[in-house]
DOZADO-644804 format. One record per residue (C-alpha): x, y negated, z negated; residue in three letters. Coordinates in steps of 0.02 Angstrom, whole numbers, plus 32768, in hexadecimal, padded with zeros to 4 digits. Layout:
BEGIN
XYZALA ...
This chain:
BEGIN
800080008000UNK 802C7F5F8017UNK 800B7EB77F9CUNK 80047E297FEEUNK 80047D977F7CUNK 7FC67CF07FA2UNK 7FF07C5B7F34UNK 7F667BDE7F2BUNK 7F487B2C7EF9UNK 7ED57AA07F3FUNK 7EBF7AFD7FDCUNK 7DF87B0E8004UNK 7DFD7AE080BAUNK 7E637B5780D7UNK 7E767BF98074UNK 7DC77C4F80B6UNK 7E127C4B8166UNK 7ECA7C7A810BUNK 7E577D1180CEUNK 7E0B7D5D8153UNK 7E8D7D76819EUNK 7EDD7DDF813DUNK 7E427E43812AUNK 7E467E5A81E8UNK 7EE37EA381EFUNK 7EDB7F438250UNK 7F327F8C81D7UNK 7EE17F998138UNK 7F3F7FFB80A6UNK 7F587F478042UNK 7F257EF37FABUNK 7F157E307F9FUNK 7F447DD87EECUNK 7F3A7D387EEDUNK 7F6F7CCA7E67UNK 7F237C2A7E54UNK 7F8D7BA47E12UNK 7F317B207DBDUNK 7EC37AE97E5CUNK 7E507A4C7E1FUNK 7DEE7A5B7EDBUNK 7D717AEB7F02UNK 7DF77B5A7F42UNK 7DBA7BE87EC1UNK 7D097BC77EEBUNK 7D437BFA7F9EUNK 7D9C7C907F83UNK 7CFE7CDA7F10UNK 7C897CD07F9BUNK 7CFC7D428005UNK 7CD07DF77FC9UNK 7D4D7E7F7FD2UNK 7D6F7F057F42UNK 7E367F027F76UNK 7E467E2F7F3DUNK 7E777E147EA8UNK 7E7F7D417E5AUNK 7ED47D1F7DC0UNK 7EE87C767D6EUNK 7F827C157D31UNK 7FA27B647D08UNK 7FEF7AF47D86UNK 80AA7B3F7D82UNK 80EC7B247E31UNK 80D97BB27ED5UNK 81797C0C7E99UNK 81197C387DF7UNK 808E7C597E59UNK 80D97CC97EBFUNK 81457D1D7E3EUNK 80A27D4C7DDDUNK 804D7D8D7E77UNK 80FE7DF67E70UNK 80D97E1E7DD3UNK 80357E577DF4UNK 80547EB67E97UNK 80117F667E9AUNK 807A7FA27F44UNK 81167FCC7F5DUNK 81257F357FE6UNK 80E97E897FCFUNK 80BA7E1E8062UNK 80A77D4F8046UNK 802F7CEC809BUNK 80167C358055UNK 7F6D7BEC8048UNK 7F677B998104UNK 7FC17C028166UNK 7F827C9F81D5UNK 7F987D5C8208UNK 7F837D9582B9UNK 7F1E7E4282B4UNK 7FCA7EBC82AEUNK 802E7E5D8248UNK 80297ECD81ABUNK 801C7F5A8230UNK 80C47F248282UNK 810A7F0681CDUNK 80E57FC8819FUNK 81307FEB8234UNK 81C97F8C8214UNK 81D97FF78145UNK 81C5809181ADUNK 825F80838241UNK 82CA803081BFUNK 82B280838118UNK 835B804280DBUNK 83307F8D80E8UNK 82EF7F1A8054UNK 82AA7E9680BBUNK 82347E97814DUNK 82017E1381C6UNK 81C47DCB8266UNK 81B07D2F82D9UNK 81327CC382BEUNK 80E47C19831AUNK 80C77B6E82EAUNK 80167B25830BUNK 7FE87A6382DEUNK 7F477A1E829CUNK 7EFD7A12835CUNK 7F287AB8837AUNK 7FBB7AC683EFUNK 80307B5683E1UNK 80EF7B4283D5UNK 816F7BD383E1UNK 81FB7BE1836FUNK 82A87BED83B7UNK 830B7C838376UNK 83C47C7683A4UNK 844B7D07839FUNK 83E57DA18362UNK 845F7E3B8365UNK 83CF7EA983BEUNK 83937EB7846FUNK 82E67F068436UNK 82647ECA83F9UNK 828A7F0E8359UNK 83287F1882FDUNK 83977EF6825EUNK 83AF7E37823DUNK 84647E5A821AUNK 84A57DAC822AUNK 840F7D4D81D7UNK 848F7CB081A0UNK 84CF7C978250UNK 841F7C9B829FUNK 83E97C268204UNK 84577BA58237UNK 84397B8B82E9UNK 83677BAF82E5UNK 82C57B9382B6UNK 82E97C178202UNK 82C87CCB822CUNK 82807CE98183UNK 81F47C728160UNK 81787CA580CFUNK 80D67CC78116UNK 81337D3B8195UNK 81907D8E8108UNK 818B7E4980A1UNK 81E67E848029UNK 81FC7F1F7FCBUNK 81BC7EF97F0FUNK 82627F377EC3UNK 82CA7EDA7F25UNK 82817E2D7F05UNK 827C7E587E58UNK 833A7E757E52UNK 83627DC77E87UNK 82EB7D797E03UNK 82657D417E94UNK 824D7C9E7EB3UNK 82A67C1E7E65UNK 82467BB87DDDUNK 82517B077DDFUNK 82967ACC7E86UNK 82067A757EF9UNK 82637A897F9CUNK 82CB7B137FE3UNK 829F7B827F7DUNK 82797C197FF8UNK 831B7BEC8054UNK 83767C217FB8UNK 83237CB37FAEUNK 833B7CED8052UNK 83E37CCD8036UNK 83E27D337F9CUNK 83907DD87FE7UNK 83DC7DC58097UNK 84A47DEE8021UNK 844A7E7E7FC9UNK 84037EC9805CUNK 83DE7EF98102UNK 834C7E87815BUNK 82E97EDE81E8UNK 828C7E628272UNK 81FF7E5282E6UNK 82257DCF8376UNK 816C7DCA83A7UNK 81027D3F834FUNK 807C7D9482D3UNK 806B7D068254UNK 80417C45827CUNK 80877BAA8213UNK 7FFC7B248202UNK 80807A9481FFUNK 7FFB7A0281ECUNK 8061799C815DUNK 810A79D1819EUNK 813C7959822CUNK 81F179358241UNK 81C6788982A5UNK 817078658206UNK 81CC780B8165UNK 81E1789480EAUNK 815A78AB8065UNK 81D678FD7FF0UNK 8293789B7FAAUNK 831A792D7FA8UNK 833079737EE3UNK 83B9790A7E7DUNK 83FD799D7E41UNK 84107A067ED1UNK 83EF7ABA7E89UNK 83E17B067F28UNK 848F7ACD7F68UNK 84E37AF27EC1UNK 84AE7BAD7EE0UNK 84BA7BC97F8FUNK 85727B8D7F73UNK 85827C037EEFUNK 85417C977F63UNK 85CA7C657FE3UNK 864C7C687F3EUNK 86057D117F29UNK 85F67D5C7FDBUNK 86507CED8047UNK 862D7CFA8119UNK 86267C84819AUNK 85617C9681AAUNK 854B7C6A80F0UNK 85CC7BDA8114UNK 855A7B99819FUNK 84BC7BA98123UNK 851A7B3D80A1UNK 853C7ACE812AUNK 84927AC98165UNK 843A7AAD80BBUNK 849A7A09809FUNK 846779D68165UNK 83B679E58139UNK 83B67972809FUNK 843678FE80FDUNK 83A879008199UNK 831778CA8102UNK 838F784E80AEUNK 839F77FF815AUNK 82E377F2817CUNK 82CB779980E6UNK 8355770D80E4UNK 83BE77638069UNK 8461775280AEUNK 84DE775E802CUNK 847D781C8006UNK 8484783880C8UNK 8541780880E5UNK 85527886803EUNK 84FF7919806EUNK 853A791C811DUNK 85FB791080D7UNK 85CA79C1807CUNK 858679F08116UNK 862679C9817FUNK 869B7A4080FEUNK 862F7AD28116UNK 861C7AAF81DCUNK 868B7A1F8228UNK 865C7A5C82D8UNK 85AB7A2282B7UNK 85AA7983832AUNK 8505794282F3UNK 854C790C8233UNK 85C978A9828FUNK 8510785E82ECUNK 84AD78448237UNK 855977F481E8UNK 8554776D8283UNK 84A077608272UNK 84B2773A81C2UNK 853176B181CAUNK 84E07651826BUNK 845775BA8240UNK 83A175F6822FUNK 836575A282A4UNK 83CB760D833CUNK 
């Protein structure tokens, strides 16, 4: 069987159509928990109207969607546990394909495939996948870092499974970091064990709220937790793929910084950046950027 857990808060427009499809998944051996975390809107409301014997809803106080998910780990009956966040979606044979996937790789620990991007009118984006080590359409992600760092990420959540043990080994989800979070645990699983990947698209991101032409809604952490330990993960297992992750990390919050006029922050981060990866040519871009007037 497989749990798949679904984190919820302030979500009612979407989480009935987040719902059914899971429950129209052709394959069918699953259980859904999920764990509500202090929603004030009629989220709950929402999910009691949809009847099914295999959902389960418990209650927490607000604590954050790495709690949330960490209880739903908690709380997992099956041996694999599939995420899905309140506003995303399932095409029909994406648990199928999943199963699949724990079947003609037994040995791996982490199991995913490609998903799609689709904005608030509706249009559907690809991802682009760079470098997989396969020519099939299914294969072992055995250079996760390196295709990390020059694509769209291989491993997003909603298009993510896990085995239960495995998660649990690496503590789940960090607690009290508001960004990056699932990065770092990628990162975590992908030096404890094997990854096995779908290139076909059987999940879809609903990005409304994540526009990159947009000013960010969210300032980069102070304390950067998540850099701190993906440096100490390249202290511990050092590669060039988890070099160009580090390196990558400190790009994305130099890229934020930039949007929102923080330039000091921007020069910073993209000086980390430049150790990890100096052959990254578009630091040397968001360093110029940051030191020419505003207004060009």
């Amino acid at each position: 069987m497989i749990s798949v857990v679904i984190p919820l808060f302030n979500k009612e427009q979407s989480i009935d159509s987040t719902l059914q499809t899971v429950l129209k998944q052709t394959f069918q051996d699953f259980e859904i928990v999920i764990v509500d975390d202090g929603s004030t809107d009629h989220s709950v409301e929402k999910v009691k109207k949809v009847i099914d014997p295999r959902i389960r809803l418990i209650h927490q106080t607000n604590a954050g969607v790495s709690a949330a998910r960490n209880r739903g780990i908690e709380e997992a009956k099956g041996e694999y546990i599939a995420f899905l966040d309140a506003d995303d979606e399932w095409k029909p044979d994406y648990l199928k394909t999943q199963y699949e996937l724990t079947q003609k790789y037994p040995e791996c620990n982490v199991f995913a495939c490609n998903y799609e991007f689709k904005d608030a009118q509706g249009k559907v984006t690809p991802t682009i996948i760079r470098k997989l080590p396969f020519e099939s359409e299914k294969g072992i992600l055995s250079n996760y870092f390196e295709v990390a760092s020059c694509s769209h990420q291989p491993l997003w959540t909603s298009a993510v499974m896990v085995k239960k043990n495995a998660i649990q080994s690496i503590g789940g989800f960090p607690i009290g970091i508001k960004s990056g979070e699932d990065l770092l645990t990628w990162a975590r699983l992908a030096v404890n064990g094997k990854i096995a990947y779908a290139k076909q698209a059987y999940a879809v991101f609903n990005v409304e709220g994540y526009s990159i032409s947009e000013k960010p809604k969210r300032i980069p952490a102070e304390q950067d937790i998540v850099g701190q330990e993906l440096k100490a993960l390249l202290k511990a297992h050092p590669s060039k793929g988890l070099r160009l992750y580090n390196a990558l990390w400190h790009k994305m919050r130099s890229s934020i910084y930039l949007r929102l006029k923080m330039r000091k922050k921007s020069i910073r981060e993209a000086f980390i950046s430049i150790k990890y990866n100096p052959l990254n040519y578009k630091l040397y871009i968001y360093i110029v950027l940051n030191l020419l007037p505003v207004k060009i």
